[in-house]
C-alpha positions in Angstrom: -21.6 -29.1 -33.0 -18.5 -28.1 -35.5 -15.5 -27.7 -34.4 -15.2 -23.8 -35.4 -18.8 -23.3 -33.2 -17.2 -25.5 -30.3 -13.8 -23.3 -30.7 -16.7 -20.4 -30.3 -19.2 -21.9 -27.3 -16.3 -23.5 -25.2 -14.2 -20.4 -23.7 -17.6 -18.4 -23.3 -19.0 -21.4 -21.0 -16.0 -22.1 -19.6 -15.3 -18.2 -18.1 -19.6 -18.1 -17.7 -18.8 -21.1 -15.3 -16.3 -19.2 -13.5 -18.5 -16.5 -12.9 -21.2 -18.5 -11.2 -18.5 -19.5 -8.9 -17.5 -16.2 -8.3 -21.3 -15.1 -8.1 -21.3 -17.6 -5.2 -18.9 -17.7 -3.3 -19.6 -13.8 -2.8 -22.8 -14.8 -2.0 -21.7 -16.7 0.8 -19.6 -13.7 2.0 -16.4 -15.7 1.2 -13.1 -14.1 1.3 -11.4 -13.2 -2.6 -14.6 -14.8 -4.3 -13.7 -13.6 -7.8 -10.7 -15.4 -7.6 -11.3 -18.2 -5.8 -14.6 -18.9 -7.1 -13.2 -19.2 -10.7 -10.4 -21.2 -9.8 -12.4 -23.9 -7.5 -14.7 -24.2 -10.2 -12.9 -24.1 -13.2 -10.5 -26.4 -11.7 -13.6 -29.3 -11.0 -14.1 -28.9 -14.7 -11.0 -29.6 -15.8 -10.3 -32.7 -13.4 -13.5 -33.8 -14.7 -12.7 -34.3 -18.1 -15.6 -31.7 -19.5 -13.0 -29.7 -21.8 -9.3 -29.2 -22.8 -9.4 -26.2 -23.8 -6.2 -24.3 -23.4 -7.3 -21.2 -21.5 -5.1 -18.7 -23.1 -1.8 -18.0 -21.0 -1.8 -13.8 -22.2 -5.4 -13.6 -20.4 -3.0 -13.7 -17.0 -0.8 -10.6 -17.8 -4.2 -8.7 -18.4 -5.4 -9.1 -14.9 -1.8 -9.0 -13.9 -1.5 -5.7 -15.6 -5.3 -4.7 -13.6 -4.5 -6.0 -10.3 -0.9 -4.6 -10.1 -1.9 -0.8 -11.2 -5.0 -0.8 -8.7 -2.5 -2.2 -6.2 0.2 0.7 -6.8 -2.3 3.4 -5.8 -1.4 2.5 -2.8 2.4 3.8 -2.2 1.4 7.3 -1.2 4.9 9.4 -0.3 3.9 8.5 3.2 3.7 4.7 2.6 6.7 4.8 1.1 8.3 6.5 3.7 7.0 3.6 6.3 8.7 0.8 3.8 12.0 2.5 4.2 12.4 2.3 7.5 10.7 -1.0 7.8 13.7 -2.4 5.0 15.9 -4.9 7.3 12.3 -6.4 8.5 11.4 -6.9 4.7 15.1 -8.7 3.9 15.0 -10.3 6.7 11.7 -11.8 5.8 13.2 -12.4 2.5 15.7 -14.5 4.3 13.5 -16.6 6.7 11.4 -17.7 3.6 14.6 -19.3 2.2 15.2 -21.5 4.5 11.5 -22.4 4.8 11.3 -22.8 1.5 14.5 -25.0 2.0 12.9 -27.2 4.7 9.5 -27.9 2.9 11.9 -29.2 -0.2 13.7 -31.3 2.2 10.6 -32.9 3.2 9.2 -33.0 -0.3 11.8 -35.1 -1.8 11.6 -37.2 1.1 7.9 -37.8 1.1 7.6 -37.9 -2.7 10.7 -39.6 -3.8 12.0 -37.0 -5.9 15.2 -35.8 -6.4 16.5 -32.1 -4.5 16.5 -30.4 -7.7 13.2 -30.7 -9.0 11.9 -30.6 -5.0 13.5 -27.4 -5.1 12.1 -26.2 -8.1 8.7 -27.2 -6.8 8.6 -25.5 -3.3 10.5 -22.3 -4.0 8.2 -19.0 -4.4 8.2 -18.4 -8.5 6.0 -18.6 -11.0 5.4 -22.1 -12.0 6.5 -20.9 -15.8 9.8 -19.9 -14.7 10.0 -23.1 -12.7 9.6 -24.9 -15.6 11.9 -23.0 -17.8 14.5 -23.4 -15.4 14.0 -27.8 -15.2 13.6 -27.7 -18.9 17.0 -26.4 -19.0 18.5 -28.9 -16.1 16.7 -31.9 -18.6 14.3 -32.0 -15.0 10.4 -33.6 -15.3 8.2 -30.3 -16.0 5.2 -32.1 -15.1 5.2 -32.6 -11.6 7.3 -29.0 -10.8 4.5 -27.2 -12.6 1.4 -29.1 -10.5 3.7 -28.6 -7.7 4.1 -24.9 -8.3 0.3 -24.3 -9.1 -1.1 -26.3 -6.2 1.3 -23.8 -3.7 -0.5 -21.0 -5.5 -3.6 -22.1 -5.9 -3.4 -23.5 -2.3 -1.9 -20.2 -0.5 -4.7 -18.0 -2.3 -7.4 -20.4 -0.8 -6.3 -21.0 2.8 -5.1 -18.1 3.6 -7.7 -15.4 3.4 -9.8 -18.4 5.1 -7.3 -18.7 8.1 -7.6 -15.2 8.6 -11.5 -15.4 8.2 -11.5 -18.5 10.5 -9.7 -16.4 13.4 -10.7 -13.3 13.4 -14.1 -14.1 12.5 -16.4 -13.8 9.0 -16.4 -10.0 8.8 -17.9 -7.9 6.3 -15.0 -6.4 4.9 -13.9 -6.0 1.5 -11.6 -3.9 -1.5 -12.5 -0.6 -1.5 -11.7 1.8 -4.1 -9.0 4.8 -3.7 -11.5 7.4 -4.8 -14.8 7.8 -7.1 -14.3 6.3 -10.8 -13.4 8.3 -13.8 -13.6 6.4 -17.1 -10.9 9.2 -18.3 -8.9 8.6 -15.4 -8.9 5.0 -15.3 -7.6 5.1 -19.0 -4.9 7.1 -18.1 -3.8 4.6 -15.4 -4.4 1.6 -17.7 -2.2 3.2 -20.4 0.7 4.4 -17.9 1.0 0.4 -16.6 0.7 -1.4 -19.7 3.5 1.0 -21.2 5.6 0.4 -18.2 4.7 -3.5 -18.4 6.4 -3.2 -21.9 9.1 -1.2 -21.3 10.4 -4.2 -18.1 9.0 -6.7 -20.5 11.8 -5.3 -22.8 14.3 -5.2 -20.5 14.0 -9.1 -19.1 12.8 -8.3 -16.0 11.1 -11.1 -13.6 7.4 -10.9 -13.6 7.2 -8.1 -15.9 3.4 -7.3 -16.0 2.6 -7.1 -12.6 5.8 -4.8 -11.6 6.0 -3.1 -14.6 2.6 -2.0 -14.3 3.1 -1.4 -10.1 5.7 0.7 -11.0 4.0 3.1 -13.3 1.5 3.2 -11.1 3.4 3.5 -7.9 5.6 6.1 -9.6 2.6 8.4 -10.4 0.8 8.2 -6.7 4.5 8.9 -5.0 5.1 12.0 -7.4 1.3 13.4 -5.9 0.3 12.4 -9.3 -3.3 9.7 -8.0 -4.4 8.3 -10.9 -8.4 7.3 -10.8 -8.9 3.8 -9.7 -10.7 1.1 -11.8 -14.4 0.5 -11.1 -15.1 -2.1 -9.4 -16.2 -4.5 -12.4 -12.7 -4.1 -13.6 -11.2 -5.2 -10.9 -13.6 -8.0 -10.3 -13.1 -9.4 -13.6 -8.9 -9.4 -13.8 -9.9 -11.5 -10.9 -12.0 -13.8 -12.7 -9.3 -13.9 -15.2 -6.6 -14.6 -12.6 -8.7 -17.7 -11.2 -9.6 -19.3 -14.3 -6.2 -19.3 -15.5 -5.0 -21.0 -12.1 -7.8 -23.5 -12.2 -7.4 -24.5 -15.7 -4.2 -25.7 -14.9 -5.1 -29.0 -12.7 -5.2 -31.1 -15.6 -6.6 -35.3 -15.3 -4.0 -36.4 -17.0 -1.4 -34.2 -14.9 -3.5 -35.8 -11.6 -3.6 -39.2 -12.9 0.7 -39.5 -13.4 1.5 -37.5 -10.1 0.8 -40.6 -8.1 2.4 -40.0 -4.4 3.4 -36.3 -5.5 -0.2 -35.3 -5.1 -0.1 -36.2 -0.7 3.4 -34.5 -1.1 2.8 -31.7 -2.4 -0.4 -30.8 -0.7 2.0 -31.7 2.9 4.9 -29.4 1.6 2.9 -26.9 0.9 1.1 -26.9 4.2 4.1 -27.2 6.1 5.8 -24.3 4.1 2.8 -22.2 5.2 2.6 -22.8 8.8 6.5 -22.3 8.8 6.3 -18.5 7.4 3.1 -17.9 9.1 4.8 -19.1 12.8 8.2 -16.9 11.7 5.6 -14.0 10.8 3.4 -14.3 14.0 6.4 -14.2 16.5 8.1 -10.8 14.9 4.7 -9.3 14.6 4.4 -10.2 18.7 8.4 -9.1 19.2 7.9 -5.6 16.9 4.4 -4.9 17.8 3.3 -4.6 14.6 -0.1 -6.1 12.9 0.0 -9.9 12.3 -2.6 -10.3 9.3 0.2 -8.1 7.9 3.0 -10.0 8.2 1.2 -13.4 7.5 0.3 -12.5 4.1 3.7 -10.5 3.6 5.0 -13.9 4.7 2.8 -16.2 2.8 4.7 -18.2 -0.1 1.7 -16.7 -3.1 2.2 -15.5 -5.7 3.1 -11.2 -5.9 -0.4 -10.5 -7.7 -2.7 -13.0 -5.9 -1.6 -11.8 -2.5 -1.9 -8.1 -3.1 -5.3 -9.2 -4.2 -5.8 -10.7 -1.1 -4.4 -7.8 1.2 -6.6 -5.5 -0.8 -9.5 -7.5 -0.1 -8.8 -8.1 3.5 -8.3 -4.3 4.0 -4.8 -5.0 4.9 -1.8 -2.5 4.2 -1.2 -3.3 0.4 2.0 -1.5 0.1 3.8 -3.0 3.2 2.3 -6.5 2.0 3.0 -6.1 -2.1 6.6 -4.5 -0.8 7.6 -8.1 1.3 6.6 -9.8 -1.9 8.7 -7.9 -4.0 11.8 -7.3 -2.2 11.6 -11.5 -1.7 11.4 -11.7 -5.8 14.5 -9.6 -6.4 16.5 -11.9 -3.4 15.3 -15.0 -4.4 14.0 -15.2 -8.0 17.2 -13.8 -9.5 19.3 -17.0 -7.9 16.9 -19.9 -8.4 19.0 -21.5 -11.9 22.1 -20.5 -10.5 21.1 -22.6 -7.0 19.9 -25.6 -8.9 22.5 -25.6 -11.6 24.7 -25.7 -8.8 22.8 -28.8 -6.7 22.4 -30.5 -9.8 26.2 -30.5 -10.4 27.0 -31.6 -6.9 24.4 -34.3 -7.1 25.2 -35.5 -10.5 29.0 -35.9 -8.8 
């Protein structure tokens, strides 16, 4: 085969792949299996040394762009209205994933041998290219803090929805739409988020595709403006685009070098779960308030994957996507300021 037909064949097997995994695991009845299916899959291929292709990193702002306007159909006036007076819960939450996130570092540098910068950088809840950015700049290893960073995410999408599942049993529950679709409508909503996107892209704000788009989304439903949702197609395939991206990203070679990182990581991360999940159970118990809620509001994912999730579950996506976002703008914004600071007082 030539290189310009293998440049041609590859992607199209390598996303006709994912879907099979997606096709099963929804077979199966498993939870998020458009996501999860594509990553689990993709992933084997990768750390089997069947391509290289560099899956291309704008397919993840698509389905960012996808997930995150579906998502902000959800923040009705009266939703919002709920998030309000639920704020010190969702700082406080904020908070307590800080020091979890603090405590799983701790133990990741002591299990893996690595310093308390570039532990730091590889526990705390960001994207895993704003990780790097950030140890690129402090002359830190980007290797290990990006596997680090992409096994949390990739890890939290998987066993989460599958704790759930595991506890409350293997119902048949899954996203519904807001309403019936409208081609017409649905462009309206896809043009209103991608020219928010821009406009925070523009502006330098953290994670601009999925709350730029939320926002223009979000904006319209609280205004008693309710954009048509996307079919369900569209949805299902920003998934598939979400996953392979993830999966692609568990390179051999990456595997291969990580040596004792790999046991470390997978421990940290674990241990950075069950932390938020046991601080998320015991206020759900003290508030009365619904536990699969807070769990997932709790849970150390990523913003996009775990609004996924809640809308999947059938959870409350704006109380969920709001934890995750109120925890960006508290934590996100200090991360290089934090580890330029603990890189100084270690290098003394």
């Amino acid at each position: 085969m030539t290189m310009r037909a293998r440049q041609a064949v590859e992607p199209l097997a390598i996303y006709l792949w994912a879907i099979l995994g997606g096709a099963l695991l929804s077979r199966m009845g498993a939870p998020l299996p458009w996501m999860i299916g594509p990553l689990i899959f993709t992933a084997i291929l990768y750390l089997a040394g069947f391509t290289r292709f560099e899956v291309p990193v704008r397919t993840r702002p698509v389905g960012q762009i996808i997930v995150a306007a579906q998502v902000g159909l959800a923040f009705s006036p009266a939703a919002l209205a709920v998030l309000v007076s639920l704020a010190p819960l969702l700082v406080g939450m904020a908070l307590a994933t800080w020091l979890c996130a603090a405590v799983a570092a701790m133990a990741l540098a002591r299990m893996s041998g690595m310093g308390g910068v570039p532990a730091l950088l590889s526990t705390i809840p960001t994207s895993p290219v704003e990780a790097a950015v950030i140890a690129e700049r402090l002359r830190q290893a980007v290797g290990p803090i990006i596997f680090a960073q992409t096994l949390r995410i990739a890890a939290i999408v998987v066993v989460v929805p599958l704790a759930i599942y595991a506890y409350e049993g293997w119902p048949d529950r899954g996203p519904g739409i807001v309403g019936p679709f409208d081609p017409v409508g649905s462009v309206i909503l896809l043009a209103v988020a991608v020219a928010v996107a821009l406009i925070f892209r523009r502006l330098g704000i953290s994670n601009p595709f999925f709350l730029g788009a939320l926002a223009g989304s979000a904006g319209l439903t609280a205004a008693g403006i309710t954009p048509a949702p996307f079919a369900p197609v569209v949805l299902g395939a920003a998934q598939v685009l979400l996953g392979t991206w993830l999966g692609s990203s568990f390179r051999r070679s990456l595997f291969a070098s990580a040596g004792r990182m790999i046991g470390a990581s997978i421990v940290s991360t674990l241990l950075f779960v069950a932390l938020t999940t046991i601080v998320a159970f015991v206020l759900a118990r003290i508030l009365g308030l619904n536990w699969e809620n807070l769990v997932l509001g709790a849970a150390p994912g990523g913003v996009t994957e775990m609004a996924l999730t809640a809308k999947y579950l059938g959870l409350d996506v704006a109380l969920i996507t709001a934890f995750h976002i109120v925890r960006i703008f508290l934590i996100v914004p200090f991360i290089p300021g934090i580890a330029t600071a603990l890189n100084r007082r270690i290098g003394r």
